[in-house]
KEKE-3310 file (N, C-alpha, C; in steps of 0.2 Angstrom, whole numbers, plus 5000, padded with zeros to 4 digits):
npx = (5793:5797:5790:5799:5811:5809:5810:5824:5828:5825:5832:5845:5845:5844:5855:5864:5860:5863:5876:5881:5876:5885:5898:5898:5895:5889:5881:5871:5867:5862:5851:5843:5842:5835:5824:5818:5816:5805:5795:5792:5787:5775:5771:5768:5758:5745:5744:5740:5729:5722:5717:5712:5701:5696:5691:5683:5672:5668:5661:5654:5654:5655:5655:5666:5675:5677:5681:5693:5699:5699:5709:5721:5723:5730:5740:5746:5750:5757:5770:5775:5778:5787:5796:5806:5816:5826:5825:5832:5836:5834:5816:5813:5812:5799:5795:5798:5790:5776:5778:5777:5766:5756:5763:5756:5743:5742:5745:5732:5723:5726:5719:5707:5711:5718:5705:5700:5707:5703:5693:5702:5707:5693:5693:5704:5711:5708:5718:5730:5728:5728:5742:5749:5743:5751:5764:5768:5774:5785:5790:5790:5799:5811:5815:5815:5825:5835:5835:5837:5848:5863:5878:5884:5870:5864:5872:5874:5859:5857:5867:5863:5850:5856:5862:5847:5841:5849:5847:5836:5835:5841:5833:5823:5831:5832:5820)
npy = (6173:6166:6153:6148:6151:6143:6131:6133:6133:6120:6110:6115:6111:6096:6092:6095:6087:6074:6075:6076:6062:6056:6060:6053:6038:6031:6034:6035:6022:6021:6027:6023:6010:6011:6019:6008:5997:6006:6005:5991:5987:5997:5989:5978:5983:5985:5974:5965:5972:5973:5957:5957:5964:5956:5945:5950:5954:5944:5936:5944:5957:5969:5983:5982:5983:5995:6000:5995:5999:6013:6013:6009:6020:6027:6022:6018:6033:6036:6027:6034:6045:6042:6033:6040:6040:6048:6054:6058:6046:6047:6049:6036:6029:6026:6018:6006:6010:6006:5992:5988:5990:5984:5970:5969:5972:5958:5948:5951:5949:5934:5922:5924:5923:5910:5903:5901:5895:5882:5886:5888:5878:5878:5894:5897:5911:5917:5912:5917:5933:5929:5924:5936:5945:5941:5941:5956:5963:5959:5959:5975:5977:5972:5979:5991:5990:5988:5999:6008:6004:6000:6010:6013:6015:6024:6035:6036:6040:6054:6060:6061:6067:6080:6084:6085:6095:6104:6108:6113:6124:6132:6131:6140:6153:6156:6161)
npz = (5372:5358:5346:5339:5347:5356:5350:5349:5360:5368:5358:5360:5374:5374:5366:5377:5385:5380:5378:5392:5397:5388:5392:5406:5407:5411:5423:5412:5409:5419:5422:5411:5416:5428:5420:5413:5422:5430:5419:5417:5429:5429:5418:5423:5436:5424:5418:5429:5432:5422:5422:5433:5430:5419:5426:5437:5428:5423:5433:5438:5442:5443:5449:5454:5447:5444:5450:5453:5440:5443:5455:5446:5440:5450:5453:5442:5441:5453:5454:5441:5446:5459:5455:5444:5431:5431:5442:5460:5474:5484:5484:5481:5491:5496:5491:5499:5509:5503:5499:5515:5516:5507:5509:5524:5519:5510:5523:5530:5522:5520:5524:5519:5506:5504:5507:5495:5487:5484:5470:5464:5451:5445:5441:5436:5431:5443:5449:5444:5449:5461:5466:5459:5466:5480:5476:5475:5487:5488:5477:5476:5488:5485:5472:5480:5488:5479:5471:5482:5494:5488:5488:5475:5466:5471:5472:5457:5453:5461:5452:5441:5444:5449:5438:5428:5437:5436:5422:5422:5428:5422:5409:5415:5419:5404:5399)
capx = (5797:5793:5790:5805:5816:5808:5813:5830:5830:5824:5836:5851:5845:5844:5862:5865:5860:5866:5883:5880:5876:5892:5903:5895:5890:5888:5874:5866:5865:5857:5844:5839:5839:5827:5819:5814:5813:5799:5791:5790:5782:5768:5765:5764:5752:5742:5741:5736:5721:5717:5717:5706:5696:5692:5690:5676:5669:5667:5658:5647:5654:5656:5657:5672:5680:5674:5686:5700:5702:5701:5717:5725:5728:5733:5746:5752:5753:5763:5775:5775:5782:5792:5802:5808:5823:5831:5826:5836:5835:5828:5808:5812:5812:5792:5793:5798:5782:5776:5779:5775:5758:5755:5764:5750:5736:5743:5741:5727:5718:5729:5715:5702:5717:5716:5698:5700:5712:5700:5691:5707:5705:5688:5694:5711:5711:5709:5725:5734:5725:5731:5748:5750:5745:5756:5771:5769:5775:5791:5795:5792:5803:5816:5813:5817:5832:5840:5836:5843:5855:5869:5882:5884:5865:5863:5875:5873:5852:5860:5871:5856:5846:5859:5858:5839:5839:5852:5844:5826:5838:5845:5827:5821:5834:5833:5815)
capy = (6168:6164:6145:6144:6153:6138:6125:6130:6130:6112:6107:6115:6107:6089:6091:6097:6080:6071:6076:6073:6055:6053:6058:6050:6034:6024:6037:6034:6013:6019:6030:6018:6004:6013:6019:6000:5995:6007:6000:5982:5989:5999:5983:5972:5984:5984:5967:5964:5977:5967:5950:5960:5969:5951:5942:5953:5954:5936:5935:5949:5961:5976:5989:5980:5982:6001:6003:5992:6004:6020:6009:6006:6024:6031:6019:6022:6040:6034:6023:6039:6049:6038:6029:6044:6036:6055:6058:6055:6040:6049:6044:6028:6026:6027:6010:6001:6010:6002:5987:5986:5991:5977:5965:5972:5968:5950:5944:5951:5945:5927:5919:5922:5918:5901:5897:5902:5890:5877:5889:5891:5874:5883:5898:5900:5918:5919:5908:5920:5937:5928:5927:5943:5950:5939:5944:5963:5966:5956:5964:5981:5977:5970:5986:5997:5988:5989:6006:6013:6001:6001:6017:6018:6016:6032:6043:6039:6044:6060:6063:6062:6072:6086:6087:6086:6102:6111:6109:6113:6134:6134:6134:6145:6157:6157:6165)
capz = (5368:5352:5346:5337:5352:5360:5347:5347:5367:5368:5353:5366:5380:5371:5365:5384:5390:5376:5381:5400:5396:5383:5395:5410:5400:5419:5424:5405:5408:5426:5421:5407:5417:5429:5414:5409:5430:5429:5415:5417:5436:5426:5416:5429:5436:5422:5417:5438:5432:5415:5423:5438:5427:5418:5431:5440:5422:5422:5441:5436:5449:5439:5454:5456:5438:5443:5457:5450:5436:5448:5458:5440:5438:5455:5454:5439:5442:5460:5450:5438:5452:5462:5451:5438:5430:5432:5450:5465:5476:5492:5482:5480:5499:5496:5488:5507:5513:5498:5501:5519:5515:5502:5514:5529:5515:5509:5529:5533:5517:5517:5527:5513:5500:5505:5508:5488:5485:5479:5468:5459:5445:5441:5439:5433:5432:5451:5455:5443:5451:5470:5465:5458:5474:5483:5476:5473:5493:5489:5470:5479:5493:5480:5469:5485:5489:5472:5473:5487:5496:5484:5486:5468:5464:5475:5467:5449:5454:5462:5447:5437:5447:5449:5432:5427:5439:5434:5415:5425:5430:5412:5405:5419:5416:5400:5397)
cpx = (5794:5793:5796:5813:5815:5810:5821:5832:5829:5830:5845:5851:5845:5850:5866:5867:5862:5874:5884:5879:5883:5896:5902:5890:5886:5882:5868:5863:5861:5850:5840:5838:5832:5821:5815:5812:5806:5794:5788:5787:5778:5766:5763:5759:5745:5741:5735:5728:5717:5714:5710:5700:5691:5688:5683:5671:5665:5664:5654:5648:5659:5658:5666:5678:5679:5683:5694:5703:5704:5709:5723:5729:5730:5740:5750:5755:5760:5768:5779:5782:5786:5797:5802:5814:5828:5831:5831:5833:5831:5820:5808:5810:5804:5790:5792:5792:5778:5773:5777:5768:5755:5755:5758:5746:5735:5742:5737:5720:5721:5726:5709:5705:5716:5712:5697:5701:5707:5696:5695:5704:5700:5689:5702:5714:5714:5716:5730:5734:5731:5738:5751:5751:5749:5762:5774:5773:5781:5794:5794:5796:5811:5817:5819:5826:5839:5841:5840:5847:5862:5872:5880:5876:5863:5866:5875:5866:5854:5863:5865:5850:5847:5859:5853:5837:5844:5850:5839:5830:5838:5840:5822:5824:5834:5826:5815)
cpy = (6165:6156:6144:6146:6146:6131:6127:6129:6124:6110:6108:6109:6099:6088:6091:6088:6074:6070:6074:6066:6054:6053:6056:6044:6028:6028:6037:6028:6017:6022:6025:6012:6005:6016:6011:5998:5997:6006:5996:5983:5990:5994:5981:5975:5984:5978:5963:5968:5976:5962:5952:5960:5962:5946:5945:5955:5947:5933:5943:5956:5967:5984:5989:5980:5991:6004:6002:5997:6012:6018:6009:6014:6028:6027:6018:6027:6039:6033:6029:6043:6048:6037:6034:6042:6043:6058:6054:6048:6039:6046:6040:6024:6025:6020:6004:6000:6004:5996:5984:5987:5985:5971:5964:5968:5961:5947:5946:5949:5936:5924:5917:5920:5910:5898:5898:5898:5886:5880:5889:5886:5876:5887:5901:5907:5921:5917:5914:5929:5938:5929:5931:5945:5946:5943:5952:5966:5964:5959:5973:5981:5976:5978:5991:5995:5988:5996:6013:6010:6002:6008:6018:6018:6024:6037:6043:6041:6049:6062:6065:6067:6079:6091:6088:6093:6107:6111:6112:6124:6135:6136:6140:6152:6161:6161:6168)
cpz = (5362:5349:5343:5341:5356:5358:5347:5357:5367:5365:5360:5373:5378:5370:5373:5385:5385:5376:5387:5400:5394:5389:5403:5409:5408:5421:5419:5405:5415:5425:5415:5410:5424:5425:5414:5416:5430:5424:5414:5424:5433:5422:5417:5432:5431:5418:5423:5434:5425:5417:5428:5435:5422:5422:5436:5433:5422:5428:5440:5442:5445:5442:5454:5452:5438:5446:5453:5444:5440:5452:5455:5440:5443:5454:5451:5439:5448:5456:5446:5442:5454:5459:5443:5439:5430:5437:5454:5469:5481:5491:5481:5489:5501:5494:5496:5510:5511:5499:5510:5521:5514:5508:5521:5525:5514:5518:5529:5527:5516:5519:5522:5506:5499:5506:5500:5484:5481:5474:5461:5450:5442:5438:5439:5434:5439:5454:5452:5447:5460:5469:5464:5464:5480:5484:5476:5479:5491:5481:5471:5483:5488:5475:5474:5489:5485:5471:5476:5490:5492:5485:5478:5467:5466:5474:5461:5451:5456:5456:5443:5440:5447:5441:5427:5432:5437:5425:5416:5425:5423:5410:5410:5418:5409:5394:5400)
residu = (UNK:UNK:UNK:UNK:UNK:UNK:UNK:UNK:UNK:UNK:UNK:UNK:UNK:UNK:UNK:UNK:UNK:UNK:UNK:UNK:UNK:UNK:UNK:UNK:UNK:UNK:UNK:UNK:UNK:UNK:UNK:UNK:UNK:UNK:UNK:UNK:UNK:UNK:UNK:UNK:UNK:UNK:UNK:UNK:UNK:UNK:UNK:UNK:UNK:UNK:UNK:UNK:UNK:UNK:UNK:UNK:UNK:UNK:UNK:UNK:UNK:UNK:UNK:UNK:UNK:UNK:UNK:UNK:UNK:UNK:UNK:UNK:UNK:UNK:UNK:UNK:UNK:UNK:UNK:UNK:UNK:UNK:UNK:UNK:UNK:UNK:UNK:UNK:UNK:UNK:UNK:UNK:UNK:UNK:UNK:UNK:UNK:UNK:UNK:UNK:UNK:UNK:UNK:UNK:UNK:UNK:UNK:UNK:UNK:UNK:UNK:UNK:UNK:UNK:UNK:UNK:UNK:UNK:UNK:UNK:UNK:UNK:UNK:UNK:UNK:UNK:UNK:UNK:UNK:UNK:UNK:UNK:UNK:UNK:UNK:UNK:UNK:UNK:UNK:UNK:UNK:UNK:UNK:UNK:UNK:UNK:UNK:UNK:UNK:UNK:UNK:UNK:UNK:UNK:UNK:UNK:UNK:UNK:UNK:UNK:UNK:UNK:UNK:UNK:UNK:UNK:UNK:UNK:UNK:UNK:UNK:UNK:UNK:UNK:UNK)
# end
């Protein structure tokens, strides 16, 4: 296939889903609002891994600014994955685990959170870091519930899905 047999495939399939949206403008508001859901998610992680990354900058624990970035982008990638505003809703169900992971880590570290506690007035940074990871089990559990619970959230992500793969045959057929 030559690159301009390849530009006007593209150019079809754009008007494709540009049509799929018009006339299905309620499946168009749901994949852009999981568009931006996953978003404001990957910038709250990487603000967590700015705030981290300054914050062991600032206590001299550099191994530890090593990791946080290696953590930064698995998790984007997850997020990546997970939450594709064109996929179906079934991956979202990865967010509960998710969340019951985080939730798992917040008790079993809440013990050294609070002997923390009075560190915070010094170090500012740290109270903003604590609460971060605080809340990250409860806006992934929150996430996973908006997600999947709702009927219709669950068949406009199906609508969407059905057709992100029947455009996926179209261009497989078509070379």
């Amino acid at each position: 296939m030559t690159k301009q047999e390849r530009e006007m495939q593209r150019s079809q399939l754009l008007l494709e889903k540009e049509l799929f949206y018009k006339n299905h403008p309620e499946v168009s508001r749901w994949v852009k609002t999981k568009r931006l859901l996953r978003n404001l998610l990957l910038a709250f992680w990487v603000l967590h891994a700015v705030f981290s990354l300054v914050f062991f900058t600032q206590m001299e624990l550099l191994d530890s600014g090593n990791m946080e970035v290696f953590k930064l982008m698995m998790q984007l990638f997850w997020i990546s994955v997970f939450l594709n505003p064109e996929g179906g809703w079934k991956m979202n169900i990865i967010f509960y685990v998710w969340a019951l992971s985080n939730f798992g880590l917040l008790v079993m570290n809440a013990s050294d959170m609070i002997d923390m506690l009075p560190y915070v007035p010094q170090k500012p940074l740290l109270g903003v870091i604590m609460f971060m990871e605080a809340v990250i089990p409860f806006l992934l559990l929150a996430l996973a519930l908006y997600l999947t619970v709702p009927a219709k959230h669950r068949a406009m992500s199906e609508q969407s899905e059905n057709f992100a793969k029947e455009t996926v045959q179209k261009m497989k057929k078509s070379k």
